[in-house]
KOLVEX-188400 format. One line per field, with one value per residue (C-alpha): residue number from 1; chain; z, x, y. Coordinates in steps of 0.001 Angstrom, whole numbers, plus 500000, padded with zeros to 6 digits. Each point is the difference from the previous one (the first is absolute). Layout:
REM KOLVEX-188400
resi	c(NUM|...)
chain	c(A|...)
zz	c(Z|...)
xx	c(X|...)
yy	c(Y|...)
//
This chain:
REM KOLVEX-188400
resi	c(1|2|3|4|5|6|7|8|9|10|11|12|13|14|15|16|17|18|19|20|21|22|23|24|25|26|27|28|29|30|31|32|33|34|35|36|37|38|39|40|41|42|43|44|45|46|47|48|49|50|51|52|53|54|55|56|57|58|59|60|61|62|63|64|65|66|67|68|69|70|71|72|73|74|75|76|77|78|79|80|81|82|83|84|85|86|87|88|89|90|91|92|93|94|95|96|97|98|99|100|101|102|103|104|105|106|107|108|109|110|111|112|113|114|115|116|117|118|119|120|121|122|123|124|125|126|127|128|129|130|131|132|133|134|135|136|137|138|139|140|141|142|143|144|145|146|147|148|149|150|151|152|153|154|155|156|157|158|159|160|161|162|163|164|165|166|167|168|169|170|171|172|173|174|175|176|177|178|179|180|181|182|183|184|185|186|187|188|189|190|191|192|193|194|195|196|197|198|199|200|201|202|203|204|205|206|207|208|209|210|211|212|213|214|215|216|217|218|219|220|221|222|223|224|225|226|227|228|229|230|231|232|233|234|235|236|237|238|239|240|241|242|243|244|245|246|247|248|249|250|251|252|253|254|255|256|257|258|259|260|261|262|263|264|265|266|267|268|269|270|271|272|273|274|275|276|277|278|279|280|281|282|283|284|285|286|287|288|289|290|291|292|293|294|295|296|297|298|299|300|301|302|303|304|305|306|307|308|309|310|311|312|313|314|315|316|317|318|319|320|321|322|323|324|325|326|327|328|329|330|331|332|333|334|335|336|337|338|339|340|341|342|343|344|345|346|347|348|349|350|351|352|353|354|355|356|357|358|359|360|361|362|363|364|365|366|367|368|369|370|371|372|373|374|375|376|377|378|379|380|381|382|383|384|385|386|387|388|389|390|391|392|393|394|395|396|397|398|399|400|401|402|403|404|405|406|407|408|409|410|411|412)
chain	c(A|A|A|A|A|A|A|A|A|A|A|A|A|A|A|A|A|A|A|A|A|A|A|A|A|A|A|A|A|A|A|A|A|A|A|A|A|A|A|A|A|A|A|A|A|A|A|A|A|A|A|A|A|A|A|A|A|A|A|A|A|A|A|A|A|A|A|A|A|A|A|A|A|A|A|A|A|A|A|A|A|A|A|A|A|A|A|A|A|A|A|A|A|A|A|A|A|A|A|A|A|A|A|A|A|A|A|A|A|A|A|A|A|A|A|A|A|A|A|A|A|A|A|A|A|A|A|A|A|A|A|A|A|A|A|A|A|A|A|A|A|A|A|A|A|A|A|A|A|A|A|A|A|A|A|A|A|A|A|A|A|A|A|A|A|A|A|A|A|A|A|A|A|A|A|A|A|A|A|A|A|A|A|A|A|A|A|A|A|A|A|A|A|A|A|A|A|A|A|A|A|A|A|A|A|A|A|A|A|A|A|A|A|A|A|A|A|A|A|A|A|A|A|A|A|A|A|A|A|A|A|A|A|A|A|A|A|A|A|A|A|A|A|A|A|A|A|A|A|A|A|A|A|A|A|A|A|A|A|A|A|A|A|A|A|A|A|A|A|A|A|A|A|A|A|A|A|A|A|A|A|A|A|A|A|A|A|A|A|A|A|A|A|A|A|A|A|A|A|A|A|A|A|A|A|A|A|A|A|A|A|A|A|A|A|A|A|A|A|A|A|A|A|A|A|A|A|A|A|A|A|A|A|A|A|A|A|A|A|A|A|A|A|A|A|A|A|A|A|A|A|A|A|A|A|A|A|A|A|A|A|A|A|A|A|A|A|A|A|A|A|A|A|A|A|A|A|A|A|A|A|A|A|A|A|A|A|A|A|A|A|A|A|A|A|A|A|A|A|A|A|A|A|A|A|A|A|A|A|A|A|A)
zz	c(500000|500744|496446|498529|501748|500375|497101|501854|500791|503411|501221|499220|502547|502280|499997|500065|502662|502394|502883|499579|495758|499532|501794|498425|496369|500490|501628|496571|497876|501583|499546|496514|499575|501410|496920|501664|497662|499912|501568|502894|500180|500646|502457|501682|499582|501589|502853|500999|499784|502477|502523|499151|501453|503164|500596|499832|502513|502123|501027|496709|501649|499876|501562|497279|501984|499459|496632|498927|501819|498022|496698|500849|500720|496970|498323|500332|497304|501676|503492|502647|497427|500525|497288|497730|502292|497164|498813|503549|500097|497021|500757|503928|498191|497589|502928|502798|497114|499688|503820|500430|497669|500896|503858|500805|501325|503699|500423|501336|503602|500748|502098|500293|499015|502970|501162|497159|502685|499634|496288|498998|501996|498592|496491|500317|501270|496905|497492|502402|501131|497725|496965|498545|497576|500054|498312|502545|502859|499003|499761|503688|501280|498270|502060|502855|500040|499071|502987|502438|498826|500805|503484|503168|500443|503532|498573|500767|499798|498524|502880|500431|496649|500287|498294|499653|498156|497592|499548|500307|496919|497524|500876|498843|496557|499549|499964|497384|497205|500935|498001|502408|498002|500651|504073|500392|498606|502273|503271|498911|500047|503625|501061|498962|501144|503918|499572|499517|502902|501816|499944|500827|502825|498545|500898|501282|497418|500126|498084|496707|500809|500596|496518|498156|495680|497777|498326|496963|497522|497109|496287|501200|498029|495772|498174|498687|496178|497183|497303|497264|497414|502321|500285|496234|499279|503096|498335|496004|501703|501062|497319|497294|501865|498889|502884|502229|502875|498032|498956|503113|501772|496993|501361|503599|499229|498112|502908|502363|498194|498462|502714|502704|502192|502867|499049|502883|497607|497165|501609|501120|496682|498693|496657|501374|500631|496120|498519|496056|498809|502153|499130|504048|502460|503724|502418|503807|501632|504044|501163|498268|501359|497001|496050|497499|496499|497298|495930|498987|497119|496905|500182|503970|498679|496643|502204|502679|496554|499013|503126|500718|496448|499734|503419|502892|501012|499965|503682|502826|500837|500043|500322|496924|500720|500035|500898|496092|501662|502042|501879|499240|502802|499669|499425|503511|500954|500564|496769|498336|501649|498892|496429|500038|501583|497159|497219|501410|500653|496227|499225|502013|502108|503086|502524|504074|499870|496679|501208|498460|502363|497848|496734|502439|500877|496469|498900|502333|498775|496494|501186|501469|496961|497652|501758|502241|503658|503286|500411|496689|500526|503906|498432|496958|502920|502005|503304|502527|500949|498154|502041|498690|496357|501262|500429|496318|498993|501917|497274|497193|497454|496825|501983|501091|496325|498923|502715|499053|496161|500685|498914|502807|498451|499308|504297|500573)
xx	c(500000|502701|501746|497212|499472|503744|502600|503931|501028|500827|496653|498718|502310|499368|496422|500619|502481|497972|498223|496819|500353|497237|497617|500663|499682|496553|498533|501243|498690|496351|500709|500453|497200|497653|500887|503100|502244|503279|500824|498432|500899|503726|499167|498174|503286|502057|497779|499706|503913|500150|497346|501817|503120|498495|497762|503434|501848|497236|500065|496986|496879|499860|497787|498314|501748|503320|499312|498987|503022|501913|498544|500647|503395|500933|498054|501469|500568|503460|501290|497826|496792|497355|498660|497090|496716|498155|502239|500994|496190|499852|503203|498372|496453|501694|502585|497235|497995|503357|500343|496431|500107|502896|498807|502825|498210|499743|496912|499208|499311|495777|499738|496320|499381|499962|496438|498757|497071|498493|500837|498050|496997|500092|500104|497292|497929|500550|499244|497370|497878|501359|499931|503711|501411|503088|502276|498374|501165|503345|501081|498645|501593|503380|499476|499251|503215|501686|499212|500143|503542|501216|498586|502622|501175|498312|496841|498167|496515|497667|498868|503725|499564|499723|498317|503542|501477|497519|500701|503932|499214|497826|502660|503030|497601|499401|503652|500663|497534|496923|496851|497143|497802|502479|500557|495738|499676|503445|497711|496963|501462|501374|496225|498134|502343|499883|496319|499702|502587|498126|496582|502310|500729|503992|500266|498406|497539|501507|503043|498124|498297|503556|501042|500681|499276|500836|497212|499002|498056|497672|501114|502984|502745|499756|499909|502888|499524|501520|497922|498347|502663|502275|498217|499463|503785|500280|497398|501773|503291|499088|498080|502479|502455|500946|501257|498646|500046|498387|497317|499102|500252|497783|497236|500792|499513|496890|498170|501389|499404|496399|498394|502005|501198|502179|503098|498856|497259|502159|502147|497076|498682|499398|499513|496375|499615|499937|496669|500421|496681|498439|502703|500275|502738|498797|502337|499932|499457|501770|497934|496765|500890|498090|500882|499062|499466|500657|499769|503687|500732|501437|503575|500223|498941|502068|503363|499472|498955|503769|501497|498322|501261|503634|501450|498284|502093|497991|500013|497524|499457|496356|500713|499795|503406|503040|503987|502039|502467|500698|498524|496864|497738|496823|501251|499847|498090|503710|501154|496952|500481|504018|499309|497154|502531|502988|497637|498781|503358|501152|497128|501511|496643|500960|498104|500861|498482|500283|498315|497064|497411|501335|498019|496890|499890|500385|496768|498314|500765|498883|496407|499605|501339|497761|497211|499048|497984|502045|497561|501026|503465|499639|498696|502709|502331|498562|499787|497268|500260|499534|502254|502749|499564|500056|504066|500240|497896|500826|500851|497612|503354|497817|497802|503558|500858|497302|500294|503413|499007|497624|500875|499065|501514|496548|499152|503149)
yy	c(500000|502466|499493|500886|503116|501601|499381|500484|496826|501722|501188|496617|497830|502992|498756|496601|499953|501846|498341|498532|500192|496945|501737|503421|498400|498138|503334|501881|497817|499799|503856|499213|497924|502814|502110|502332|502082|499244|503315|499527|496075|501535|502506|497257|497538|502922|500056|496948|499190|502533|498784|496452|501189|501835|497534|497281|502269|499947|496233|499047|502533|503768|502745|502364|502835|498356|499512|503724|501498|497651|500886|503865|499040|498681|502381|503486|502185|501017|499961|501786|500847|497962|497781|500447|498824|499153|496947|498983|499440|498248|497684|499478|498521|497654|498831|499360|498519|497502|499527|499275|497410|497819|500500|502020|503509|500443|501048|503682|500755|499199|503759|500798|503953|502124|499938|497577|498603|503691|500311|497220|500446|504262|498056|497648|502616|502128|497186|498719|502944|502981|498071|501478|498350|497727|502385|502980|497921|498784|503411|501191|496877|501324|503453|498093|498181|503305|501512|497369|499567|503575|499806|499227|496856|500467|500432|495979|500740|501729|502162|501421|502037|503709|503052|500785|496828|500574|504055|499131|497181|502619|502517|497557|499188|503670|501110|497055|502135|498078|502219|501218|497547|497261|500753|500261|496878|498381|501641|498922|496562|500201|502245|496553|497820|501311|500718|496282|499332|501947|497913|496760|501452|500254|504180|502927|501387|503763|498216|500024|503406|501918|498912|503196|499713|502357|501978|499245|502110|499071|500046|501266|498613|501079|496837|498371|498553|500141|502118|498261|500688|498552|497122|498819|500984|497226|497287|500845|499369|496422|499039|500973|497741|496284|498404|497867|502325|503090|497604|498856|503880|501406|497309|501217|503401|499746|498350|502454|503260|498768|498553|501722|497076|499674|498107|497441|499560|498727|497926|498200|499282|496195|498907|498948|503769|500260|499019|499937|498891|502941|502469|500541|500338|499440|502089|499161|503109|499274|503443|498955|496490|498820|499704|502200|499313|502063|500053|498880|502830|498925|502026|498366|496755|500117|500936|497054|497549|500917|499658|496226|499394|500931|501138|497890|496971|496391|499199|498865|503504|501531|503079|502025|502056|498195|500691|499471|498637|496444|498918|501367|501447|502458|503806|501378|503429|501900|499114|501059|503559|499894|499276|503078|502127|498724|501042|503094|501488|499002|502265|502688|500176|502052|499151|498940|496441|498634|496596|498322|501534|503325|498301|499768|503029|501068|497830|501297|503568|498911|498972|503062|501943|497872|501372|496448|500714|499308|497014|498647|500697|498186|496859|499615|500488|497326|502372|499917|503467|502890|501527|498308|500840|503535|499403|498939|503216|502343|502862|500451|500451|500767|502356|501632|500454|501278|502974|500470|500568|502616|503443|502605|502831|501329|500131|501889)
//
């Protein structure tokens, strides 16, 4: 296996000389066999030669800790920088992927989270009697953590916390260039969390109560969307590509920017979302907590046709957006966002969040311009409040322009 992937005579005995070599070979070729590149088949060979030799010098088992201070070792870029995070990362996966295998990863300290009892309880009460959805709750559980981990080791319970743990906590997050928006949502968190700690008899109600938020003012913030011209120079830019990768973007950014959807939204898309005979895509909505259907158009439909055609890989998958490289895996919600942001910048679309919500927003504003009600605009959003299509819509831009184009010379 390792003559086939590196051609000096030199690097291959380097391979094949080095501890555990059997091993190493039969985990690169079931690699192989799961469609790899030959690129990355060599990156993977480098890194597990080196967790071969720590894991040798470490009596046959090593710690993951072990292992990724190793890695960063031999890593550097030159002596005393560190080395590049991103590959360390890469080379720590494929190595504890190795270890794992041949049985030779110590596994990781079993150290409940600090105050996991209450944690879980505060989250089945949220999915239980609030009704949040899973996504809502992992990410007040992550707060959670986050600020039970910056309290004093002395801190055992939750009665010991203080009104001014909490204000010494928002106070740290607000010096790091946490938004208003951002630190009301952090203290809402905590305000619900002691409110329920409070009924279990965990704390003294006034905790919650003595929890400061920012204010926050309606329609405050002027929306941030790339103007229409900006978006068809984004949609002609993808579709006039020939790769696999602008194929499968121009279908992306079709659904996003016609039927405004959240790039959650996408990446949970299966191929039995897609019904052909109907001409309908069905889009689970997580705040509607039901799906909606809608009439599949014929450039959205025409762009996914292509990309099922030429560009998806034939795999087990369901889900109708795939990785393009080995080993193939649905097209997560981050890299959704990084590939709007890629394009958009290309364009030379200035703008402070360049993400895929951006091409929401920007639907949104079309609706309005095109002369649709809020309600209408609320339900091709899939939003239960009307509230919340007031963020999209916000500024009236084509009322805006037309003010700006009148001549007043003649009231002066």
């Amino acid at each position: 296996m390792h003559d086939e992937l590196f051609r000096r005579p030199t690097a291959v005995s380097r391979y094949r000389t080095g501890p555990y070599a059997e091993a190493r070979e039969s985990f690169l070729r079931q690699a192989r066999a799961k469609g790899y590149a030959p690129l990355t088949l060599e990156r993977m060979a480098r890194a597990l030669l080196i967790a071969a030799h720590a894991t040798h010098r470490n009596g046959g088992q090593i710690s993951s800790e072990h292992l990724k201070a190793t890695l960063a070792n031999c890593m550097r870029r030159q002596p005393g920088s560190p080395p590049y995070a991103r590959t360390v990362k890469w080379f720590l996966h494929c190595g504890k992927a190795w270890l794992q295998a041949i049985g030779a990863l110590l596994p990781a300290a079993q150290q409940p989270a600090r105050f996991d009892r209450e944690q879980r309880a505060f989250a089945e009460n949220m999915a239980a009697e609030r009704g949040l959805s899973p996504a809502t709750i992992r990410g007040r559980q992550h707060m959670l953590r986050w600020f039970f981990a910056s309290l004093p080791p002395r801190v055992q319970a939750i009665e010991e916390i203080t009104l001014s743990h909490i204000e010494c906590f928002l106070r740290t997050e607000a010096k790091r260039g946490w938004s208003r928006r951002s630190l009301h949502t952090l203290g809402s968190t905590l305000r619900t969390f002691f409110r329920f700690a409070a009924c279990q008899g965990w704390c003294q109600s006034h905790l919650a109560f003595g929890i400061d938020l920012p204010r926050l003012y309606d329609l405050e913030d002027v929306p941030r969307a790339p103007a229409s011209d900006e978006v068809d120079r984004l949609l002609e830019a993808a579709a006039t590509g020939s790769g696999a990768s602008a194929i499968r973007d121009h279908a992306i950014l079709l659904l996003l920017t016609h039927y405004g959807l959240r790039r959650g939204e996408v990446e949970r898309l299966t191929l039995d979302d897609l019904d052909w005979k109907a001409e309908a895509i069905r889009i689970t909505r997580p705040k509607v907590r039901k799906p909606q259907t809608y009439p599949l158009s014929v450039a959205v439909g025409m762009a996914v046709l292509r990309y099922l055609r030429e560009v998806r890989p034939r795999c087990s998958h369901r889900a109708l957006f795939l990785t393009l490289k080995a080993p193939f895996r649905p097209l997560s919600g981050d890299g959704i966002s990084m590939m709007v942001q890629r394009r958009l910048t290309a364009q030379g679309v200035k703008l402070d969040r360049r993400g895929a919500h951006c091409l929401r927003h920007a639907c949104a504003g079309q609706l309005l311009d095109a002369g649709f009600t809020m309600k209408q605009i609320a339900d091709h959003l899939g939003h239960r409040s009307m509230k919340s299509t007031s963020i999209y819509t916000k500024i009236d831009l084509r009322g805006l322009r037309q003010v700006a184009e009148l001549d007043l010379g003649g009231l002066l």
